[in-house]
C-alpha positions as MATLAB code, in Angstrom:
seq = 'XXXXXXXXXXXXXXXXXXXXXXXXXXXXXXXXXXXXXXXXXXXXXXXXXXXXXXXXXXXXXXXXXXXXXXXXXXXXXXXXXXXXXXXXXXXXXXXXXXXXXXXXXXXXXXXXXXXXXXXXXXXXXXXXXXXXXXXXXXXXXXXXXXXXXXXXXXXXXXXXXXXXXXXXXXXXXXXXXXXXXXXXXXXXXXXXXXXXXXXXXXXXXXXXXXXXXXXXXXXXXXXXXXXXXXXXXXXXXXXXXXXXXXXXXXXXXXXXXXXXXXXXXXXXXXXXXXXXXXXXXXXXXXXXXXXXXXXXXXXXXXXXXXXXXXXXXXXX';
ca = [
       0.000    0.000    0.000;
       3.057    2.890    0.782;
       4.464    1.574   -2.696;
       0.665    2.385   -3.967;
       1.163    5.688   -2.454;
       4.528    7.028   -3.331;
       4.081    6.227   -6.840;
       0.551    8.354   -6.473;
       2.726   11.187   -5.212;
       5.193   10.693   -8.250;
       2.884   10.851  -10.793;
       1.556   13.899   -9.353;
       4.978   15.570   -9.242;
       5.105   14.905  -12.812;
       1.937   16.528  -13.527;
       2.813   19.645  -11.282;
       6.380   20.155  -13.019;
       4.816   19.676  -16.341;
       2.283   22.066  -15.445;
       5.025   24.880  -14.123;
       6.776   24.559  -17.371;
       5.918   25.430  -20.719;
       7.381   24.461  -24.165;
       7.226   28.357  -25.574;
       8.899   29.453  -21.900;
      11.451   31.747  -24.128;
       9.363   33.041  -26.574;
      10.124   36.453  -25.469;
      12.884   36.677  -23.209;
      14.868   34.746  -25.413;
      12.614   34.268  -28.813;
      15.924   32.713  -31.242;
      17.132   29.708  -27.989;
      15.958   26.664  -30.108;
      17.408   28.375  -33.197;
      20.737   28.864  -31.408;
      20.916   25.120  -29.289;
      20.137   23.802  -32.899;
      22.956   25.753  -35.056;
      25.327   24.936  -32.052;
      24.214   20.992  -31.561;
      24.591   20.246  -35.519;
      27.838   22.314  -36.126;
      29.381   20.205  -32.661;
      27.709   16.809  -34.201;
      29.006   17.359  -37.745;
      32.774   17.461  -36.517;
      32.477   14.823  -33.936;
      29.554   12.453  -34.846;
      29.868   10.783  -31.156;
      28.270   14.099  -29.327;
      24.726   12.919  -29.682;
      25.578    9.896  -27.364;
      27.575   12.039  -25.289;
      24.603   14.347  -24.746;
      22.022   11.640  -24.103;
      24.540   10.192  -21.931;
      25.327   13.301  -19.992;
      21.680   13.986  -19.557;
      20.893   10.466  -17.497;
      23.746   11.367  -15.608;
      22.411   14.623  -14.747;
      19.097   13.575  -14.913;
      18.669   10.413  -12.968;
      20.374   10.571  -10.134;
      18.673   13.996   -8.577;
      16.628   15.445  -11.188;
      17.158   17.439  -14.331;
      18.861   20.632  -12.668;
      22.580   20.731  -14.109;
      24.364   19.600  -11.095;
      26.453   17.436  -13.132;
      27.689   20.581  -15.010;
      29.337   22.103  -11.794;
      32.902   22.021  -11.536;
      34.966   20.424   -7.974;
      36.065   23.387   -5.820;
      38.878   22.905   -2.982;
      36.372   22.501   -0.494;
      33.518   20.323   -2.233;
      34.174   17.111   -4.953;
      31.266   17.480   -7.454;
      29.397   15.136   -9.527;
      31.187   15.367  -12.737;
      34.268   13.868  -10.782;
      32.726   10.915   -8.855;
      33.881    7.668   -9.958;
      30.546    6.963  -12.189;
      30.810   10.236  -14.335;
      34.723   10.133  -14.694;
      34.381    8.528  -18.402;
      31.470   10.936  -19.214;
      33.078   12.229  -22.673;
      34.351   15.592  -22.782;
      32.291   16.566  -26.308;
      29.118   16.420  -23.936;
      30.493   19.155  -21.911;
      31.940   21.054  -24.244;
      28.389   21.201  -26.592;
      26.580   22.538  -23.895;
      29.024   25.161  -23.117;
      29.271   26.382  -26.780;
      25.618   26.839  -26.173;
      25.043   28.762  -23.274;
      28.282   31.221  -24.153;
      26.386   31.813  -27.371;
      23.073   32.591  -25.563;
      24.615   34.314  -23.114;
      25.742   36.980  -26.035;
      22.271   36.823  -27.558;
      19.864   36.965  -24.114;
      22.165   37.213  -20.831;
      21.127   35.018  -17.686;
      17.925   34.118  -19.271;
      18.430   30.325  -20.274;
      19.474   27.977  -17.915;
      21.958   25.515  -18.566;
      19.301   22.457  -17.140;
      16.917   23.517  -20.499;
      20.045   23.441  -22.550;
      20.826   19.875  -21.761;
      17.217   18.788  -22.427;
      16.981   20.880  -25.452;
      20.138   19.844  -26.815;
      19.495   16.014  -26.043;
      16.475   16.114  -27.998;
      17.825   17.534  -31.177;
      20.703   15.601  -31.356;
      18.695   12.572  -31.039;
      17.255   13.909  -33.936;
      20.410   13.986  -35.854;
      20.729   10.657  -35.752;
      17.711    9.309  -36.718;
      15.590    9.221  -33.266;
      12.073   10.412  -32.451;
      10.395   13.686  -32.038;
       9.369   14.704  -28.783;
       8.293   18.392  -26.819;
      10.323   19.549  -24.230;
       8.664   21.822  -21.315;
      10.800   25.080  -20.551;
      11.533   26.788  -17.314;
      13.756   24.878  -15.170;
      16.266   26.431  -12.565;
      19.530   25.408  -11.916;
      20.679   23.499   -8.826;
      23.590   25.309   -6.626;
      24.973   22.619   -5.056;
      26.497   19.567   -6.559;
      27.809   16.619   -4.083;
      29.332   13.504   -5.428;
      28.297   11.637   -2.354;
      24.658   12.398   -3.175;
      25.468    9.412   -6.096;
      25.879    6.851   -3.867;
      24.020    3.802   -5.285;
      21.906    6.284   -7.547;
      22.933    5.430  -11.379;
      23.238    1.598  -12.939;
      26.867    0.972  -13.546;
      27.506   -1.564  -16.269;
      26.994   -4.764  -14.000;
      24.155   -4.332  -12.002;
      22.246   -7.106  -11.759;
      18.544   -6.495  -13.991;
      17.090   -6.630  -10.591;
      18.717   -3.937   -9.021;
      18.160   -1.769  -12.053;
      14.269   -2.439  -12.156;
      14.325   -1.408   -8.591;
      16.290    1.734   -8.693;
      14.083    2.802  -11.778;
      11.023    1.969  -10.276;
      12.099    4.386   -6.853;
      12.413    7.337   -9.281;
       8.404    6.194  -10.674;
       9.295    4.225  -14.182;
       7.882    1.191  -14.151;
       9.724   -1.819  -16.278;
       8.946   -0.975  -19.730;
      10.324    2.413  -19.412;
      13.398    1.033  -18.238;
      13.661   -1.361  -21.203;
      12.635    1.696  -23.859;
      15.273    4.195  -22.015;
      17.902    1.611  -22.393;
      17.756    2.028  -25.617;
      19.815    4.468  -25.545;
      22.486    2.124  -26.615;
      21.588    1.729  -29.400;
      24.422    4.771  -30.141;
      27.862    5.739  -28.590;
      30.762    3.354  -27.103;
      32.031    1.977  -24.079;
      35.208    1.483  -22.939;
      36.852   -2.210  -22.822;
      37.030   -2.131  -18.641;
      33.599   -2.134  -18.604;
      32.644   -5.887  -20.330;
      35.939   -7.446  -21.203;
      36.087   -9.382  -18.086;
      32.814  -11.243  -18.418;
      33.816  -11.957  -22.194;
      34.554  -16.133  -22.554;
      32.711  -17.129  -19.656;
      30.202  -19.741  -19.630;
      26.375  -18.196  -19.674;
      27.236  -14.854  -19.765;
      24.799  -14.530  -22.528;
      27.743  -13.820  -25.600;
      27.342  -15.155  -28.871;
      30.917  -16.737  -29.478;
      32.346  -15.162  -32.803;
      31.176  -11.770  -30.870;
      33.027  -12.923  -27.878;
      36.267  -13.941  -29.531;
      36.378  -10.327  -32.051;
      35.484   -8.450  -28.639;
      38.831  -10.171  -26.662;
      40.816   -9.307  -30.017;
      39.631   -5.567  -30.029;
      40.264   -5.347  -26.335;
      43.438   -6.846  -26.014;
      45.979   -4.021  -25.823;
      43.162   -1.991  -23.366;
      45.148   -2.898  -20.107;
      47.937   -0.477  -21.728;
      45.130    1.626  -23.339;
      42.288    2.171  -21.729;
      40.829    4.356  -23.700;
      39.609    1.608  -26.122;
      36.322    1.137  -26.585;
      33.563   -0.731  -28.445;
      30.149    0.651  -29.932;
      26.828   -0.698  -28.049;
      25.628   -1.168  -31.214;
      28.256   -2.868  -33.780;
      25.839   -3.497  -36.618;
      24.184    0.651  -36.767;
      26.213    2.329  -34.700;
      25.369    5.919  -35.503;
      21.726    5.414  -36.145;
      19.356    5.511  -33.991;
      17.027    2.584  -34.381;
      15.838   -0.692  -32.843;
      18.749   -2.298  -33.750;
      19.616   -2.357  -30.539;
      17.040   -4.727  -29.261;
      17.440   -7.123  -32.279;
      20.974   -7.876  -30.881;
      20.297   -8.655  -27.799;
      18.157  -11.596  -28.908;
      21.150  -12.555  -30.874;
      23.963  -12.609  -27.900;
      25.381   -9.021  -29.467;
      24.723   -7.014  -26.460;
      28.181   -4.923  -24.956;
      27.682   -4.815  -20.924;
      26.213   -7.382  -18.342;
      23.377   -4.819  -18.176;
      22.363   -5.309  -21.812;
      22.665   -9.083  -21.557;
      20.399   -9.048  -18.237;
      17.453   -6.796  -20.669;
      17.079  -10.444  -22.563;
      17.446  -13.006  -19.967;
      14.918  -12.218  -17.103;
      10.942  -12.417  -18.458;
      10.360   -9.195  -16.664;
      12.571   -6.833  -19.306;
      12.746   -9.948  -21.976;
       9.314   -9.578  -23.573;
       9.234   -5.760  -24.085;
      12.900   -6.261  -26.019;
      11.012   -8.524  -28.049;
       8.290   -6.086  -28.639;
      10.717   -3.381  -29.417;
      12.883   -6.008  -31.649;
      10.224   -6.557  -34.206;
       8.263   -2.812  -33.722;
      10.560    0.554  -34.148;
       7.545    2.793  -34.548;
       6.482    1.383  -31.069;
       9.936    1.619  -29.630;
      10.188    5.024  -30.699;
       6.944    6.126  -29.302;
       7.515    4.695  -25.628;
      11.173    5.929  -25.835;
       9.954    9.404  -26.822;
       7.392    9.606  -23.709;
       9.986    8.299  -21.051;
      12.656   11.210  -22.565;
      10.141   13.657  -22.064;
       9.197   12.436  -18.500;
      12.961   11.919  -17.206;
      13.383   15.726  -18.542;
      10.734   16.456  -15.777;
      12.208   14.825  -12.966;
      13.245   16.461   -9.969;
      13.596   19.814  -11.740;
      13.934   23.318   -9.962;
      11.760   26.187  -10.256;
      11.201   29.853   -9.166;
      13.743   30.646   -6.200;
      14.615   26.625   -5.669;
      17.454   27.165   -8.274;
      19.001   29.826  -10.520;
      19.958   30.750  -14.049;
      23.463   30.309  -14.400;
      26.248   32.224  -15.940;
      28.425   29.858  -16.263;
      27.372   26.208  -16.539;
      30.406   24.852  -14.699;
      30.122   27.408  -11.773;
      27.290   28.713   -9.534;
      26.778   32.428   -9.862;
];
C-alpha cells in the first residue's frame, strides 16, 4: 500500500512540473534559444559524430540521479568534490560538456542570464537525437539550476555496467518508471561506445549470454586496453550511428556490450518488451519518446529553488 502511495505522489509531481513549465517558456525573453541550441548541436555533431551519445549520456547522468537541474555541469572546488568527478561520471566524454558550453556562451551573447543551462541539456538532447535518426518529442521550458552539486549524493543512484537487472528495475522503479520504461530508455544504446574495462572481463565465460564469434572479435579488439584504456567498443556494432531498434534485435542474438544489456534479454520481466521493441521501431520510438520527455521532468527546480546560471560549470 506505501508503494501504492509514493508512486501516487510521483505521478503527481510529474503533472505539477509539467504544469510549471511550458514548451514556448522563451518566446520572449529569449525568442531565437531553439534556433541557437540547434545551429550549435549540428555544427558540434558534424565534426564529432559521437556528441549525440555524449549528450544523451550526460543527460541520465544529470538527470537520474537527482533530477534534471545541471548539477552534473558544476565544476569540484577545494572545499567540495562534485558530480562530474565521482567515480561513475569520470568517463562521461568531454564533447558532452563542451556542446553545452558552446551553447550557453552563445546565448549568453544573444539573451544574458535568461536560459538555464538544465533547459540546454534537455533541449540539446532532444535535437541531437534527432540527428541521428531518433524520435520527435516536446520539451517543457523553465527549469532552474541546482547550486549545489555533491558527489556523495550518487551513492548507489545510477546503474553501472553490471548491475544485476534486478537492481536496475528497482532503482528505476524508486524514481516512478515502471519496467517498460526502463527497457525503452535503455535504448539508448543503441548509439555511442564503451570502454573495454567495462565488459571485457565477463567476455569467454560460460552463460554470460555472448554469442561466441562476438566474444572472440570483442577479446581481439580489447586486447591491448590494459595499456590503453581508452579503447572502446560501440553498443551497437551493426548501426552504430543510427538511432534505431537495432539495438534490441541484438540482444536476442547474444550481441549485447555490458552485463546490463545481456540481463534486458534473460529475465521475463525486461525480456518480452525487447522482443516487442525487436520486431516494432515505430512502437519503440513512441515509448522511448514519452519516457525522454518524462525523465526531462524529474526532480527539476523552479522559481527561487534554483538559478539561471552564468556559467554552466560554476554557480553564480
Amino acid at each position: 500500500m506505501a508503494s501504492l502511495k509514493s508512486l501516487s505522489l510521483l505521478f503527481l509531481f510529474f503533472f505539477t512540473a509539467q504544469s510549471r513549465l511550458t514548451t514556448n517558456f522563451y518566446s520572449k525573453t529569449c525568442p531565437r534559444f531553439l534556433d541557437i541550441v540547434r545551429d550549435t548541436i549540428t555544427n558540434k555533431q558534424i565534426t564529432n559524430p559521437t556528441t549525440a551519445a555524449a549528450v544523451i549520456r550526460l543527460f541520465f547522468h544529470d538527470c537520474f540521479p537527482n533530477g534534471c537541474d545541471a548539477s552534473v555541469l558544476l565544476s569540484s572546488t577545494a572545499f567540495n568534490t562534485a558530480e562530474r568527478d565521482s567515480s561513475i561520471n569520470l568517463s562521461l566524454p568531454g564533447d558532452g560538456f563542451d556542446v553545452i558550453v558552446r551553447a550557453k556562451t552563445a546565448l549568453e551573447l544573444a539573451c544574458p542570464n535568461t536560459v538555464s543551462c538544465s533547459d540546454i541539456i534537455s533541449v540539446a538532447t532532444r535535437d541531437l537525437l534527432i540527428t541521428v535518426g531518433g524520435p520527435y518529442y516536446d520539451v517543457f521550458l523553465g527549469r532552474r539550476d541546482s547550486r549545489t552539486s555533491k558527489s556523495s549524493l550518487l551513492t548507489d543512484l545510477l546503474p553501472l555496467p553490471s548491475t544485476p537487472i534486478s537492481k536496475i528495475i528497482q532503482q528505476f522503479e524508486s524514481k516512478g518508471f515502471n519496467v517498460q520504461e526502463m527497457v525503452a530508455l535503455s535504448g539508448a544504446h543503441s548509439i555511442g561506445f564503451s570502454h573495454c574495462k567495462e565488459f571485457v572481463g565477463r567476455v569467454g565465460r560460460n552463460n554470460t549470454g555472448y554469442n561466441p564469434r562476438f566474444a572472440v572479435a570483442l577479446k581481439k579488439a580489447c586486447a591491448n586496453y590494459p595499456k590503453d584504456p581508452t579503447i572502446s567498443v560501440f553498443n551497437d556494432i551493426m548501426t552504430p550511428n543510427k538511432f534505431d531498434n537495432m539495438y534490441y534485435q541484438n540482444l536476442k542474438k547474444g550481441l549485447g556490450l555490458l552485463e546490463s544489456d545481456h540481463g534486458l534479454y534473460s529475465d521475463p520481466r525486461t525480456r518480452t518488451f525487447v522482443d516487442l521493441y525487436a520486431k516494432n521501431q515505430d512502437l519503440f520510438f513512441k515509448d522511448f519518446a514519452k519516457a525522454m520527455q518524462k525523465l526531462s521532468l524529474y526532480g527539476i527546480k523552479t522559481g527561487r529553488r534554483g538559478e539561471i546560471r552564468r556559467r554552466c560549470d560554476a554557480i553564480n
